[in-house]
N, C-alpha and C positions, 0 to 999 in steps of 0.2 A: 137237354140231351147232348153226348157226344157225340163223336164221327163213329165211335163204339156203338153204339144203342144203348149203352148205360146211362140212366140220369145224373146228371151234375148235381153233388149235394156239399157239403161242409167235409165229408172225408176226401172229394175230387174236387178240386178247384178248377177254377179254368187255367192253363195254361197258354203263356204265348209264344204265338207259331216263331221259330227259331231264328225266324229272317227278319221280323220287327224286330228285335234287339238291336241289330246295326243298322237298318234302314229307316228307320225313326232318326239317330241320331244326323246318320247321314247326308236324310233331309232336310232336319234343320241346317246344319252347316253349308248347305248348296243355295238353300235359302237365302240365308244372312251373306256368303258370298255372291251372289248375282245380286242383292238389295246394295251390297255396299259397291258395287263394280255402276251399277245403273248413276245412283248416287254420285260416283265421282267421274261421270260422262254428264250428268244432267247438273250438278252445281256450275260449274264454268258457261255451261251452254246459257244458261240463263245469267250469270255474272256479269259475263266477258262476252258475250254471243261473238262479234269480230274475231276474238283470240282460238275459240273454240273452232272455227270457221277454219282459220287459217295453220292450228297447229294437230286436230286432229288429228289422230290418237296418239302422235307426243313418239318421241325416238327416232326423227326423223322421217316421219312416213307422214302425209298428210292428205288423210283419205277425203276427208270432206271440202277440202277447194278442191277435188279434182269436180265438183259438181257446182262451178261458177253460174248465174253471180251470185255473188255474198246476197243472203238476205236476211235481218236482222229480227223481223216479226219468224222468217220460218226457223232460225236459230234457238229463238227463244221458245217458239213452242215445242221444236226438237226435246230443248231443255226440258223444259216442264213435264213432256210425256215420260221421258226417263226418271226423273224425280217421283212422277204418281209412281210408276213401274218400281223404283228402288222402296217407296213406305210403304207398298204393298206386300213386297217381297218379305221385308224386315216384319211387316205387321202377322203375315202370316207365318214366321217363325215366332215370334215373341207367342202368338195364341197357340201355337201348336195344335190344329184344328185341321182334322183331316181332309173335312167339305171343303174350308176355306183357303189349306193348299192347294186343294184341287184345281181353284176357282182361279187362285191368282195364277199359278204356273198356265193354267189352259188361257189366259189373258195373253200371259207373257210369251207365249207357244205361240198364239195366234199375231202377234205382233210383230214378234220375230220372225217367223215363217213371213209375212208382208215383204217385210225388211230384205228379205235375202230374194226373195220373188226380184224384185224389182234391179235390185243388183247384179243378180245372174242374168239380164238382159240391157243391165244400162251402165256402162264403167265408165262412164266420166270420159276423165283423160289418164286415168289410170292404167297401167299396161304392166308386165313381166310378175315381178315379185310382188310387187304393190298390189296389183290388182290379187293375187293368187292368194295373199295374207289378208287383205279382206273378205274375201269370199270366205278362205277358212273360219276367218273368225267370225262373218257371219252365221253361217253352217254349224258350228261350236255355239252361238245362240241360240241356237233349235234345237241343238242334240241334247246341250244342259237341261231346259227343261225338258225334255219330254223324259231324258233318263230318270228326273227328279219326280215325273207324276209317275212314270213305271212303277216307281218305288213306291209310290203311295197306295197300291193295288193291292201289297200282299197281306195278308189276312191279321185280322188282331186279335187279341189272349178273346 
């Protein structure tokens, strides 16, 4: 049946609601960008864990020694959790599976959200701009996903 009370037959096809056309694609590409961004935060971290340490996140800002001392097992596992987070991200665009978007954004949602908890109450020796550009771009890690499961909500053909 439709939202008509007519039966769907071979003369009425189903149609798809107007906003899956660009929010399908959408998602994938938020997808494979947050897979490839995790990706190139989690390779060096497990690489270089010291370099990662000491140059995060690169352009002169270095947000991760303002949280002394260097430790090289929590570097490396730092690493590793963005690496799982980045082939998941990538694995749920490549499947294009609506459950198992669902599944990895609410992971990466809830990790994130951790992420930013903790920072909105502990800045290191971070202070002015530094501190004000990590918070955003932690906060920008929350908002991407959750904008991304929003998208996943709206109704299909």
């Amino acid at each position: 049946m439709t939202g008509t009370g007519r039966p769907r037959g071979p003369d009425r096809p189903a149609r798809q609601h107007p906003l899956t056309r660009w929010a399908v694609p959408l998602v994938r590409a938020g997808l494979i960008l947050l897979g490839l961004l995790h990706l190139s935060w989690g390779l060096p971290a497990v690489l270089a864990p010291r370099w990662f340490f000491d140059h995060f996140p690169g352009l002169g800002q270095t947000w991760t020694a303002a949280y002394p001392p260097y430790n090289a097992h929590l570097m490396t596992d730092v690493g590793a959790a963005f690496l799982t987070l980045g082939g998941l991200l990538l694995t749920a665009a490549w499947l294009a599976d609506r459950r198992v978007t669902r599944v990895v954004l609410g992971g990466v949602l809830f990790f994130s959200t951790a992420h930013l908890i903790f920072h909105l109450s502990h800045h290191g020796t971070l202070t002015g701009g530094g501190l004000v550009a990590s918070l955003v771009s932690l906060a920008l890690g929350v908002l991407a996903p959750s904008a991304l499961l929003m998208l996943t909500r709206w109704p299909r053909a």
